[in-house]
Backbone as ProteinMPNN parsed JSONL, in Angstrom:
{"seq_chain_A": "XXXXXXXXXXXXXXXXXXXXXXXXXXXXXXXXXXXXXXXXXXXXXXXXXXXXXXXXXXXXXXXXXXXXXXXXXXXXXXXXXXXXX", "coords_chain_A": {"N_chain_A": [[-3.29, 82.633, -30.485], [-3.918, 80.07, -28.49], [-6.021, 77.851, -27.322], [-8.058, 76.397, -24.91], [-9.116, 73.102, -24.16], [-12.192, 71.036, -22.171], [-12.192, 67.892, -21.064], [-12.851, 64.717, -19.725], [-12.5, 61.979, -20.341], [-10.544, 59.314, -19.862], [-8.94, 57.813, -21.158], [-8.723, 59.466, -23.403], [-7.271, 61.746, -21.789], [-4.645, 60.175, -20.355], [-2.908, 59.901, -22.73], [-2.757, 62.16, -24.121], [-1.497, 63.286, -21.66], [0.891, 61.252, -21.713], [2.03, 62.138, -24.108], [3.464, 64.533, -23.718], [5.212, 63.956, -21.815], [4.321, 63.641, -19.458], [3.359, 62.73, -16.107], [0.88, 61.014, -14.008], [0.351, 62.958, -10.507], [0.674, 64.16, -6.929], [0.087, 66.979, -4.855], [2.674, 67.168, -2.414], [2.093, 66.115, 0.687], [-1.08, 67.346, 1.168], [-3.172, 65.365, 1.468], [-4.877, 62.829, 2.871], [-4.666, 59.849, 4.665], [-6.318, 57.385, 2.529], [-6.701, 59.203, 0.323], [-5.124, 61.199, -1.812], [-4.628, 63.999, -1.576], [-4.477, 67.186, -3.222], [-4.606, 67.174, -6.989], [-2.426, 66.843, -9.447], [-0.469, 67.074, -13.052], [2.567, 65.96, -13.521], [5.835, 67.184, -15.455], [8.437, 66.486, -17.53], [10.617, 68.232, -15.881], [11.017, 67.553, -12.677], [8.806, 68.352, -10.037], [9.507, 69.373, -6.456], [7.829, 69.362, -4.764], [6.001, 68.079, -5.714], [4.435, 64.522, -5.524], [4.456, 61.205, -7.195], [1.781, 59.305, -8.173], [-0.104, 56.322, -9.094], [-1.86, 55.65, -12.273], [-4.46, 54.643, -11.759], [-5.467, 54.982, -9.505], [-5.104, 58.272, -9.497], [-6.505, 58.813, -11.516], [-9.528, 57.654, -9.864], [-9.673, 59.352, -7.846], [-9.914, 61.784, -9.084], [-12.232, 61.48, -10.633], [-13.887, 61.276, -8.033], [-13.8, 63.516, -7.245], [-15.399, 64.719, -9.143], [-13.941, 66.343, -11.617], [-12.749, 67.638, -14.007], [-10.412, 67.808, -16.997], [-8.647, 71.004, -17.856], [-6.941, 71.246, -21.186], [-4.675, 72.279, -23.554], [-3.949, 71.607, -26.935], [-1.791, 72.457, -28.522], [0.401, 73.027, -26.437], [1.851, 72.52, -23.179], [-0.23, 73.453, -21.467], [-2.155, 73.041, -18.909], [-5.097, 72.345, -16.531], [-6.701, 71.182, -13.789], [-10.748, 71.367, -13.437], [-13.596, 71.728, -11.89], [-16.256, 69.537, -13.061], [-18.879, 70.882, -12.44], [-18.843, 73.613, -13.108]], "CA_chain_A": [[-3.468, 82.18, -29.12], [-4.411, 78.641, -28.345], [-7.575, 77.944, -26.721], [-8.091, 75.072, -24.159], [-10.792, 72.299, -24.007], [-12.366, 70.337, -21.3], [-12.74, 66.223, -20.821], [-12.875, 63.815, -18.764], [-12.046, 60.529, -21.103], [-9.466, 58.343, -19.059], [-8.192, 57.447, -22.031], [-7.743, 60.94, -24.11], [-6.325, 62.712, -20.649], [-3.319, 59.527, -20.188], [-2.334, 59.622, -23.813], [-2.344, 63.533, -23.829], [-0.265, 63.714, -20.55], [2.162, 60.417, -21.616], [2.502, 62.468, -25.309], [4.011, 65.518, -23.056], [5.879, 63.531, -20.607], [3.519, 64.081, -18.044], [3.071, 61.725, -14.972], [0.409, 61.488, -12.181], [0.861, 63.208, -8.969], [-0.303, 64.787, -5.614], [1.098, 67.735, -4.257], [2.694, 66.48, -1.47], [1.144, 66.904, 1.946], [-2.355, 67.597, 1.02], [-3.564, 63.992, 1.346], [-5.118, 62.252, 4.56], [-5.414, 58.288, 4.65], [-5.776, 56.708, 1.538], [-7.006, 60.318, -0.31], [-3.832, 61.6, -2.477], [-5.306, 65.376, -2.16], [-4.997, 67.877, -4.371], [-3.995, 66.138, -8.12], [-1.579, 67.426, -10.468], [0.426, 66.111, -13.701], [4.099, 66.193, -13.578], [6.125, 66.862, -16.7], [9.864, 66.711, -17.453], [11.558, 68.698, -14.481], [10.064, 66.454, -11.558], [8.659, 69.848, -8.871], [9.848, 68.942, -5.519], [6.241, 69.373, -4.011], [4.953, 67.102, -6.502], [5.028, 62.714, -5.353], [4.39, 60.638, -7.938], [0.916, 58.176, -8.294], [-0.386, 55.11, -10.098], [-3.183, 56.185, -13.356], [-5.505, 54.334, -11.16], [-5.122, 56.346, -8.104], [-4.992, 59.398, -9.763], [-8.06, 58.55, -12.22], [-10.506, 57.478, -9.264], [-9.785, 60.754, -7.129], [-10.42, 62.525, -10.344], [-13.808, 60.478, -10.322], [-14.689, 61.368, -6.821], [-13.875, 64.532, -7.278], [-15.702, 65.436, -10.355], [-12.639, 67.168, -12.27], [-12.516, 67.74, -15.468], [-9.244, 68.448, -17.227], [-8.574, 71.976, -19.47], [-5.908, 70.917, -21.849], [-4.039, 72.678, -24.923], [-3.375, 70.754, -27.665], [-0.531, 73.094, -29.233], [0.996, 72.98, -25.404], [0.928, 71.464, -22.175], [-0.842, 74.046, -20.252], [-3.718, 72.33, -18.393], [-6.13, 72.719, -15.362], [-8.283, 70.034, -13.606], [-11.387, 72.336, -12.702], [-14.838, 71.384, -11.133], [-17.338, 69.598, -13.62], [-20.042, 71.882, -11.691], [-18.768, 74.977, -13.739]], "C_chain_A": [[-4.219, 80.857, -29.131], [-5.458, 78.739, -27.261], [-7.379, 75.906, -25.477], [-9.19, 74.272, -24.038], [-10.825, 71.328, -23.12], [-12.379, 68.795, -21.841], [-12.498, 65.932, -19.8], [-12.955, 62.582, -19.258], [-10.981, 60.445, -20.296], [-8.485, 58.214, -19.908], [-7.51, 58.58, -22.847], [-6.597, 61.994, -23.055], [-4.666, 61.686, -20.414], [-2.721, 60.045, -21.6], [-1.805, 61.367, -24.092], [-1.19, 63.364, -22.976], [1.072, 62.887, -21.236], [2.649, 61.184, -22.708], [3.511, 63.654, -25.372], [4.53, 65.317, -21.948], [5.503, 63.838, -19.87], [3.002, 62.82, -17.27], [1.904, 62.146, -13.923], [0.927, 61.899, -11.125], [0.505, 63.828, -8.15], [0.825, 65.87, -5.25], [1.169, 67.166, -2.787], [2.194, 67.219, 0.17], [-0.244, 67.166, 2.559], [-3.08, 66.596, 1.444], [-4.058, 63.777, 2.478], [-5.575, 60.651, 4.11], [-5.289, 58.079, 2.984], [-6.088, 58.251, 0.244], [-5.526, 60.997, -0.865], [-3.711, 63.293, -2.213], [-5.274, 65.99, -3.267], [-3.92, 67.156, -6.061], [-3.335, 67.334, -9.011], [-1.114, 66.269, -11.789], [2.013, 66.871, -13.789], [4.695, 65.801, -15.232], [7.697, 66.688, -16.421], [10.961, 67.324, -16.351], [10.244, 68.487, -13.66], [10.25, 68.19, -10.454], [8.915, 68.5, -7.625], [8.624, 69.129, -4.697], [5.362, 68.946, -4.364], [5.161, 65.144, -5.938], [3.98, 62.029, -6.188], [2.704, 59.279, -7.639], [1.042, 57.604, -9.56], [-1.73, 56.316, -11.27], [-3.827, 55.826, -12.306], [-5.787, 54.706, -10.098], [-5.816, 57.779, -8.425], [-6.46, 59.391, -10.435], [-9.588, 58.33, -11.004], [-10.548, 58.682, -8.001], [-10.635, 62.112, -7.925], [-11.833, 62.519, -10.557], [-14.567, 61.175, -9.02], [-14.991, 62.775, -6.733], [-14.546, 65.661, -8.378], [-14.995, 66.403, -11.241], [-13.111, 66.624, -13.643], [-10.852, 68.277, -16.238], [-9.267, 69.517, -18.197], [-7.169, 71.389, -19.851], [-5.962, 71.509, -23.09], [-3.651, 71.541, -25.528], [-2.207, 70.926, -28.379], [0.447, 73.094, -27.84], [0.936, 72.067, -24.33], [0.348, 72.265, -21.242], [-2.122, 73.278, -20.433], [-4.113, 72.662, -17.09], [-6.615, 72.226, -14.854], [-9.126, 71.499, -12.992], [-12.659, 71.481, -12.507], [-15.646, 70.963, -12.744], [-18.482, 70.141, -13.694], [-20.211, 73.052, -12.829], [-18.927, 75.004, -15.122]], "O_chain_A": [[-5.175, 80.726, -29.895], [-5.605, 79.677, -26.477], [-6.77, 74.837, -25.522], [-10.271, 74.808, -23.795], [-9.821, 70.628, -22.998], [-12.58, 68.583, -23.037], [-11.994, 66.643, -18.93], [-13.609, 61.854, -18.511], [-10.42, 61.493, -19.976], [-7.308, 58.426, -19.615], [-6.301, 58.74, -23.016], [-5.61, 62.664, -23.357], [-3.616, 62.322, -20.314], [-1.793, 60.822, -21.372], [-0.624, 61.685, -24.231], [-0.046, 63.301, -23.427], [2.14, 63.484, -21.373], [3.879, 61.179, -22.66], [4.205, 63.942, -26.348], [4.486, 66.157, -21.05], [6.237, 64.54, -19.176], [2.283, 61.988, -17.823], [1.873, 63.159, -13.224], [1.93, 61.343, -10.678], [-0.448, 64.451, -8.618], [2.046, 65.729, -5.313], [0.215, 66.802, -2.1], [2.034, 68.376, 0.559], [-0.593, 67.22, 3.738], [-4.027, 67.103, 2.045], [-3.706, 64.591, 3.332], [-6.544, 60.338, 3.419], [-4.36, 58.519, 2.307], [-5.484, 58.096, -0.818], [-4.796, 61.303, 0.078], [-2.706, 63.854, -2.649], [-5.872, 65.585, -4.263], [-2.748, 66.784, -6.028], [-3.75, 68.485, -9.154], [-1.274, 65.051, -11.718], [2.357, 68.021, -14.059], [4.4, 64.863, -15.973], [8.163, 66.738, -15.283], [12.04, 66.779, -16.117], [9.088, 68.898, -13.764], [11.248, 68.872, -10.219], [8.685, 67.293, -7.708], [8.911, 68.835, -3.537], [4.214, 69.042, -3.931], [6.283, 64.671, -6.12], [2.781, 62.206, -5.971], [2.858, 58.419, -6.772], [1.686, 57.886, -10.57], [-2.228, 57.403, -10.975], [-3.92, 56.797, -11.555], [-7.004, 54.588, -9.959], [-6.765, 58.289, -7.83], [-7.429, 59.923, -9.893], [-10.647, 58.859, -11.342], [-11.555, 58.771, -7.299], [-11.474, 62.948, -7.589], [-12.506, 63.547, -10.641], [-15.738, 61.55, -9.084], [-16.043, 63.254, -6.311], [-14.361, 66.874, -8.483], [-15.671, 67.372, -11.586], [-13.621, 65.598, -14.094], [-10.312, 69.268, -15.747], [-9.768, 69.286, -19.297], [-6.348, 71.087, -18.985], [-6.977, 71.425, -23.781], [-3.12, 70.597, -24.943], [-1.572, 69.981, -28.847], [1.61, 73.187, -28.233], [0.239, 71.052, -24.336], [0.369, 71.835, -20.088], [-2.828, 72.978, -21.396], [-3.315, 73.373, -16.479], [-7.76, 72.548, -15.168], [-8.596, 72.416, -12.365], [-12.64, 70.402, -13.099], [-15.698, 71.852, -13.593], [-19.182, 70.057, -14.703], [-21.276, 73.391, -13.345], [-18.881, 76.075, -15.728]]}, "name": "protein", "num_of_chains": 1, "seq": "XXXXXXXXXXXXXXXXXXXXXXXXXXXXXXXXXXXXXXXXXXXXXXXXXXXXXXXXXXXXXXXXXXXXXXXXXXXXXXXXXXXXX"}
């Protein structure tokens, strides 16, 4: 069983996601004004309740929001969850 580990590097979370065809994105709807709401990464079959952001978008929500990402390294299951916890 594979185990998952937190960060919050900018740099290790893009290179992860781009290495598993994974894109920024917001589920759509959630958002108000310039706020994207709730953040996701999109992989290979694009979800129809997912719309697509910039890194820099996605990275400074991430920021505001104190997220941390869980990420597998043998998979792509991942998590953003609260830095708090």
């Amino acid at each position: 069983m594979s185990s998952a580990t937190p960060t919050t590097n900018h740099d290790e979370i893009r290179r992860w996601a781009e290495e598993n065809n994974g894109k920024p994105a917001c589920v759509k709807g959630t958002g108000k004004g310039k706020d994207p709401g709730i953040l996701r990464l999109d992989f290979d079959e694009k979800e129809e309740n997912l719309e697509p952001i910039d890194w820099d978008t996605w990275f400074d929500w991430f920021e505001k929001n104190e997220l941390a990402l869980l990420k597998s390294d043998d998979s792509r299951f991942n998590k953003l969850v609260s830095r708090k916890h």
